[in-house]
C-alpha positions in Angstrom: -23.0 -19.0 6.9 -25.5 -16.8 5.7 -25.5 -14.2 8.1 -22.1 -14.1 6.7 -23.4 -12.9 3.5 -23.8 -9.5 5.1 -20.7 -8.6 4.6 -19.3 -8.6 0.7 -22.3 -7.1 -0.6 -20.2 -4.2 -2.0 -18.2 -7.2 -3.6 -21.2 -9.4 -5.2 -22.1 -5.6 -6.3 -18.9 -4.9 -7.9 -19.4 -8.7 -9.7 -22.5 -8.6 -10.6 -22.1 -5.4 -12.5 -19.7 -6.7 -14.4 -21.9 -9.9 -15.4 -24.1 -7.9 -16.6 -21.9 -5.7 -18.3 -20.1 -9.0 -20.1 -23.4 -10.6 -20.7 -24.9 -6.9 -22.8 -21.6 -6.6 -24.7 -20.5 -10.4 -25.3 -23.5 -12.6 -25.4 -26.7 -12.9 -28.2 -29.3 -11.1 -26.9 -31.6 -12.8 -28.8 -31.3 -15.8 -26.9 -33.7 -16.7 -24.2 -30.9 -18.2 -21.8 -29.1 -14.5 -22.2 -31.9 -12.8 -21.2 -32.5 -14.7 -17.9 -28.6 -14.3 -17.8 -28.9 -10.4 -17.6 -32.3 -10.1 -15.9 -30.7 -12.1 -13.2 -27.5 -10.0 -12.9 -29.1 -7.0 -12.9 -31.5 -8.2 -10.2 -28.6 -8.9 -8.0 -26.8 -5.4 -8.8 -30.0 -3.7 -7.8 -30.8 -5.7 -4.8 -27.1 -4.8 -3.1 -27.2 -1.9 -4.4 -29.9 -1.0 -2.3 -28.3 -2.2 0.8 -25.1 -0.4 0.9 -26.3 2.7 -1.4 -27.2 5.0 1.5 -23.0 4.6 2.6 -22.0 6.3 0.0 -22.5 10.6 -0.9 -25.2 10.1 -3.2 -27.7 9.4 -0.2 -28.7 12.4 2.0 -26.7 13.0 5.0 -28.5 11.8 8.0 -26.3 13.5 10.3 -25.9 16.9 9.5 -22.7 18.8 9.2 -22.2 21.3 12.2 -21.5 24.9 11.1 -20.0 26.3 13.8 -16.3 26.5 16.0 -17.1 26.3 19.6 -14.9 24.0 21.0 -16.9 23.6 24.3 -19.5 21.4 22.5 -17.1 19.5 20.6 -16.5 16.1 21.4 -13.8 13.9 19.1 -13.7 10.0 19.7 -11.3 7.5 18.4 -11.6 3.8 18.5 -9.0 1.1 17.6 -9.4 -2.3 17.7 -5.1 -2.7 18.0 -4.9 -6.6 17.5 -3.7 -8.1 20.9 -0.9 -10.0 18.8 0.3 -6.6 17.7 3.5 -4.4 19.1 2.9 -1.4 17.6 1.7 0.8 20.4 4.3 3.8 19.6 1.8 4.1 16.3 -1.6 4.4 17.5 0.2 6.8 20.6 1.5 8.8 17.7 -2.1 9.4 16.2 -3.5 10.1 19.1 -1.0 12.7 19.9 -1.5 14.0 16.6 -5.6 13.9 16.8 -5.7 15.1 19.6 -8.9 13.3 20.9 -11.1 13.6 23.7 -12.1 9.8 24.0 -9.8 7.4 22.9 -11.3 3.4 23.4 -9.2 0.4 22.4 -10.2 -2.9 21.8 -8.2 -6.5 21.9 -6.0 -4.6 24.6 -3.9 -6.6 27.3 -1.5 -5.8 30.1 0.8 -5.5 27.6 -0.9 -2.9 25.7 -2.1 -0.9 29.1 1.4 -0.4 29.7 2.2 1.5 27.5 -0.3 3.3 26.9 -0.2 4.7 30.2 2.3 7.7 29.0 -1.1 9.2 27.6 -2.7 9.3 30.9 -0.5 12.8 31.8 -3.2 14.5 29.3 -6.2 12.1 29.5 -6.0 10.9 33.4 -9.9 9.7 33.6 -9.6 5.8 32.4 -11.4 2.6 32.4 -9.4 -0.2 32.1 -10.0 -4.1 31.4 -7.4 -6.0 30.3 -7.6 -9.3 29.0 -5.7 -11.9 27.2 -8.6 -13.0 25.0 -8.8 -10.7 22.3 -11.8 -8.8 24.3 -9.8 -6.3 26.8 -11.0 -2.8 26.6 -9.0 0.4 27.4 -10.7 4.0 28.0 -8.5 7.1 28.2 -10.4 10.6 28.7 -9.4 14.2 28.7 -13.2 14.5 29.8 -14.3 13.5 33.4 -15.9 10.2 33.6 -19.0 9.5 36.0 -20.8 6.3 36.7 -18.1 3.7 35.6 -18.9 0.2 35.1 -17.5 -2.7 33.1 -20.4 -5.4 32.3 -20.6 -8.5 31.0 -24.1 -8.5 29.4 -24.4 -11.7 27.0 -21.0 -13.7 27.7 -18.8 -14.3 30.8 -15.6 -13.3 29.1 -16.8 -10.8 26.8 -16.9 -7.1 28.3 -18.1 -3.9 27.7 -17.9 0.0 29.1 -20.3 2.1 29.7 -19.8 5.6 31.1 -21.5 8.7 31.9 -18.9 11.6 29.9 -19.0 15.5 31.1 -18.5 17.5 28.1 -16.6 20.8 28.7 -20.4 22.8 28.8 -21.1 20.6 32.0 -24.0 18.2 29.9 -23.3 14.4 30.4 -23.3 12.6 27.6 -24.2 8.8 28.3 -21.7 6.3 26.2 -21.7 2.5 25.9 -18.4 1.4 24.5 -18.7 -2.7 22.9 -17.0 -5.6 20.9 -19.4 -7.9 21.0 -17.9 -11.5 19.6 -18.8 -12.6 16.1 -20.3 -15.5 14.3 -17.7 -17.5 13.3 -16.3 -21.3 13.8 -13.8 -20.4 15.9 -15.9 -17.7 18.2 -19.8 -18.6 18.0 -21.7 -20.6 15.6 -24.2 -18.4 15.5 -24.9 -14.6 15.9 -27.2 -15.0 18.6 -24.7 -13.7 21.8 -23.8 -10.4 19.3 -27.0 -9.7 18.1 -28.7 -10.0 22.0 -26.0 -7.7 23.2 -26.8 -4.8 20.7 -30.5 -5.0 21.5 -30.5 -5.0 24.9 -28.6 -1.7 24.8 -30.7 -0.4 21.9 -33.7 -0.8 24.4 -32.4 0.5 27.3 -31.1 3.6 25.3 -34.3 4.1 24.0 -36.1 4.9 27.0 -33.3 7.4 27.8 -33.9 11.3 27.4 -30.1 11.9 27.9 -27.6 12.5 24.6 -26.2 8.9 23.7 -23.2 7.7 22.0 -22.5 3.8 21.4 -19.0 3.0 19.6 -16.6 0.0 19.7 -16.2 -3.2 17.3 -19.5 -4.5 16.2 -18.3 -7.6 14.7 -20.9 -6.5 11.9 -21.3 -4.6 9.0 -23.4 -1.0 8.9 -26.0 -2.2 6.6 -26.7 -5.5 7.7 -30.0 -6.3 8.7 -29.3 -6.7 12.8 -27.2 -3.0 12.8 -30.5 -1.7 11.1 -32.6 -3.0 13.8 -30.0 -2.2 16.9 -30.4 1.9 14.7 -34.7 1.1 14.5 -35.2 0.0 18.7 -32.2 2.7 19.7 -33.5 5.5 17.4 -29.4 6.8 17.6 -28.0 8.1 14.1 -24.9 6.8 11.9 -22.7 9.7 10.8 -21.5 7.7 7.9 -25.0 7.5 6.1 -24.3 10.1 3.3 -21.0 10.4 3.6 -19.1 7.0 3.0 -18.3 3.4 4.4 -15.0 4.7 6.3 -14.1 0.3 5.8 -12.2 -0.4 8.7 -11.5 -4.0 8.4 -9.2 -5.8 7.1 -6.4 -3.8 6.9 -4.1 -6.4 4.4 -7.0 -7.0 1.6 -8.5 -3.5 0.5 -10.5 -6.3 -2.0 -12.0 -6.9 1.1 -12.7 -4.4 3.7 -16.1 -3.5 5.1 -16.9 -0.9 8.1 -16.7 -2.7 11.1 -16.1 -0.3 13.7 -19.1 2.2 14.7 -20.1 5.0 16.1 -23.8 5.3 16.5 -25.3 9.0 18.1 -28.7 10.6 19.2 -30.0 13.1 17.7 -28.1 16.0 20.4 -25.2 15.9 18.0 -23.7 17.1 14.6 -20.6 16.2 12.9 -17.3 18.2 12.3 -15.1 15.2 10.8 -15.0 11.8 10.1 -11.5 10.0 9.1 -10.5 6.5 8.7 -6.9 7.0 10.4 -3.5 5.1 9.1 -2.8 1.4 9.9 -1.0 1.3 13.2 -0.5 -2.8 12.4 -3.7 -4.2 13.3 -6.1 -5.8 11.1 -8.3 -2.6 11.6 -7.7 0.9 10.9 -8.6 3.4 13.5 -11.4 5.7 13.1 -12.2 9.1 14.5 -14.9 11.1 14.9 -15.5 14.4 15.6 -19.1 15.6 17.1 -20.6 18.3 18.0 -23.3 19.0 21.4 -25.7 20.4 19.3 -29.2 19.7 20.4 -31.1 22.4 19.1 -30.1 22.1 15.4 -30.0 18.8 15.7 -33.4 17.7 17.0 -34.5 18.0 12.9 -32.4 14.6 12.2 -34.3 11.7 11.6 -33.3 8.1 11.5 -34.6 4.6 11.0 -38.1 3.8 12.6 -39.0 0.7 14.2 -42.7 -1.1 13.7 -44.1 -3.5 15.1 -42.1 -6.8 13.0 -39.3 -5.1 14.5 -40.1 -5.2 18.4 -41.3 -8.5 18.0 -38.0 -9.1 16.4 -36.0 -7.5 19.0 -37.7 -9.6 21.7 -37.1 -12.8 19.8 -33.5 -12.5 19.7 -33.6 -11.0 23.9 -35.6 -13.7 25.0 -33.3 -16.3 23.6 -30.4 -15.5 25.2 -32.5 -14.8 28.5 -31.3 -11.1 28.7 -32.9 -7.3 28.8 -32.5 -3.8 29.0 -32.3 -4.1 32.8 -28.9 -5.8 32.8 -27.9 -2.5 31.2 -26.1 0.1 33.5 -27.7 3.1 33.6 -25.9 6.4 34.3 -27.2 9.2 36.5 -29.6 11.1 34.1 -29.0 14.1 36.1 -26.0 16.4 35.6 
């Protein structure tokens, strides 16, 4: 229940604001009460404000934009979490034919889905496939060669995730863990533990890594809460979105209620051509893509969140209690 409250900070924002508003226009500022009224609104304002202000374009890009057309380095992703329930292949197959994309990952897919999606396998023939009837199969299609193919279960039994070792068209690898952890809820897990253990343990292994990373999928959790800033301190990888928007994802049917679930986290190797939050294909998420790209040079000047010491000790807290680490995170090759 309070983890929970993560999510409609944007919302308690947009309220509070409008408390305070009501309470300068409406109420007697010379009463006491109505001071502690608007002192308490505005404190509320400010305090969300804070948390979701660098997701918007008044925050400095932390990504920067790449200024140049080679498409050798480029590398354009998109992830869809398509709703197992949902029949509406023909519309995600249409973006992607439309897109175009390098990588595209799927989430909540089943035989069902892997079926037929197989027609885009004539034009992206490397794949990764896991499907699974309990709203957790994964799907990876690739123009791109794939190398060092695994499918783990790190935290949970039933609960998968890919991670793959991509040759971009220049010949560099390009290391990529693609997730959907499952989220804190009453009818998945009472508490965030599993999720949060997941997204550390691969946010230390990356760490330690020297090759360019990507990590995408369904997070189960918003950008700016408090365990996506730690998984962005111990990983040191970069959000494209800070600067630039939310990109909301989630839920498709309530645009009162939407917040960015689905991620794409970077080192610092790349830059961005595009980001686009893609039309509904029917599932309670939209699709997102992402354009990057293999810029290491210009991009070794980006800078993101830094870990200290509360947050290691952090880190292993939430590790140690779930009885996982880095190590039961595949690895790929490091050499090209």
């Amino acid at each position: 229940m309070v983890r929970a409250m993560d999510f409609p900070r944007l919302q308690i924002m947009v309220f509070s604001s409008a408390l305070l508003i009501a309470g300068i226009l409406f109420l007697d500022g010379r009463q006491p009460l109505t001071l502690i009224l608007i002192s308490t609104s505005a404190l509320c304002f400010v305090w969300h404000l804070w948390w979701i202000l660098p997701y918007t374009p008044l925050w400095p890009k932390e990504v920067k934009w790449c200024n140049e057309d080679n498409p050798e380095k480029k590398l354009s992703i998109i992830t869809s979490n398509v709703l197992t329930p949902n029949k509406n292949a023909k519309a995600l197959i249409e973006l992607v034919q439309k897109f175009r994309p390098d990588i595209l990952i799927t989430l909540e897919s089943d035989g069902w889905w892997q079926e037929q999606l197989q027609v885009l396998e004539a034009d992206m023939p490397f794949t990764v496939k896991c499907p699974l009837d309990n709203l957790y199969g994964m799907h990876l299609y690739s123009k791109l060669p794939l190398h060092d193919q695994e499918i783990s279960f790190l935290v949970e039994k039933d609960i998968p995730s890919i991670h793959v070792s991509i040759e971009l068209r220049t010949g560099d690898r390009v290391r990529a863990h693609f997730v959907h952890p499952a989220p804190p809820s009453p009818t998945e897990n009472s508490e965030s533990a599993e999720r949060d253990a997941e997204l550390i343990i691969i946010a230390k292994s990356i760490r330690e890594s020297n090759q360019p990373v990507l990590v995408t999928g369904d997070l189960n959790d918003v950008a700016w809460s408090s365990t996506t800033r730690l998984f962005r301190k111990i990983s040191g990888l970069l959000d494209p979105r800070i600067g630039r928007g939310m990109f909301n994802t989630f839920h498709v049917k309530y645009p009162l209620l939407r917040w960015p679930l689905d991620h794409l986290f970077h080192s610092e190797h790349f830059t961005v051509n595009l980001i686009k939050r893609l039309p509904s294909i029917g599932s309670d998420h939209f699709p997102l893509f992402i354009s990057l790209s293999y810029n290491p040079l210009k991009g070794a000047h980006q800078n993101g969140l830094k870990a200290d010491g509360e947050d290691y000790d952090r880190a292993k807290e939430i590790t140690d209690k779930k009885g996982v680490s880095k190590e039961d995170v595949p690895q790929p090759n490091e050499e090209n």
